[in-house]
C-alpha positions, -999 to +999 in steps of 0.1 A: -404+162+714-389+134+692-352+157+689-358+159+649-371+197+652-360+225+628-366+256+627-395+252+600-407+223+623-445+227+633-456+219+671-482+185+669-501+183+701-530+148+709-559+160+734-562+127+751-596+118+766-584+081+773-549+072+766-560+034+770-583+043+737-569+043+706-599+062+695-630+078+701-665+080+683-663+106+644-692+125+661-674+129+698-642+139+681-661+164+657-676+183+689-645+183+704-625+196+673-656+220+661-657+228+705-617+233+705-617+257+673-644+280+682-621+286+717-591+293+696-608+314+671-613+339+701-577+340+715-551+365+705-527+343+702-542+319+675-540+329+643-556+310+610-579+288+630-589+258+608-606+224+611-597+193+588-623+167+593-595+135+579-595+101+594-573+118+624-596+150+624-572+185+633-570+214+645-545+236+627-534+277+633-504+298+635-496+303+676-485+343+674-465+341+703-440+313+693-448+316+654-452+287+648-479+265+629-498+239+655-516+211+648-541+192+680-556+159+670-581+142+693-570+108+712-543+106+688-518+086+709-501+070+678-483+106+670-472+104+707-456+069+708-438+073+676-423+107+691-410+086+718-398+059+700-376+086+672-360+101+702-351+068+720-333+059+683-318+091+686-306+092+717-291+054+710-276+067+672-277+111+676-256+121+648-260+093+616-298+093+625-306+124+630-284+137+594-304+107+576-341+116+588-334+149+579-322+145+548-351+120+535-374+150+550-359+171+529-359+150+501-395+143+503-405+181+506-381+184+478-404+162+456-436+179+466-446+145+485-455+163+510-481+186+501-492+207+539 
């Protein structure tokens, strides 16, 4: 958890196969996602199953216990590092960082940059 969580904040998650690969091959990381989703699809707790096939291919749904959106990515570990490295500049600057990430979020949402 990078510390910059709200409470519209979704939960990102990386299946690592390898954490000393940056990345695996499309058609492993499509049976994993296609794999992954058809598991999810049968829990209760999964809402809204859906597969995006991007460069970083996901797996998005709406968790019904926590409500909250979640999104897995396969072998992702780039999502994971820059977690760690927003909550070591948090935990070095809390309060002026923290206000000023949020507010550019905010800003960009605000501008429909963001279009999820």
């Amino acid at each position: 958890m990078s510390g910059f969580g709200t409470l519209k904040s979704d939960a990102d998650m990386a299946l690592v196969f390898d954490p000393n690969l940056n990345t695996i091959s499309k058609k492993k990381s499509r049976n994993v996602i296609t794999r992954l989703a058809s598991c999810l699809r049968r829990q209760a707790f999964c809402a809204n199953v859906e597969m995006i096939f991007a460069k970083v291919p996901i797996i998005k749904f709406f968790d019904n216990i926590s409500r909250c959106d979640v999104d897995i990515n396969i072998n992702n570990i780039v999502g994971i590092k820059n977690s760690f490295l927003l909550r070591l500049f948090l935990w070095v600057r809390k309060s002026s960082l923290q206000i000023s990430v949020l507010e550019i979020k905010n800003d960009v949402i605000n501008c429909w940059i963001n279009f999820n």
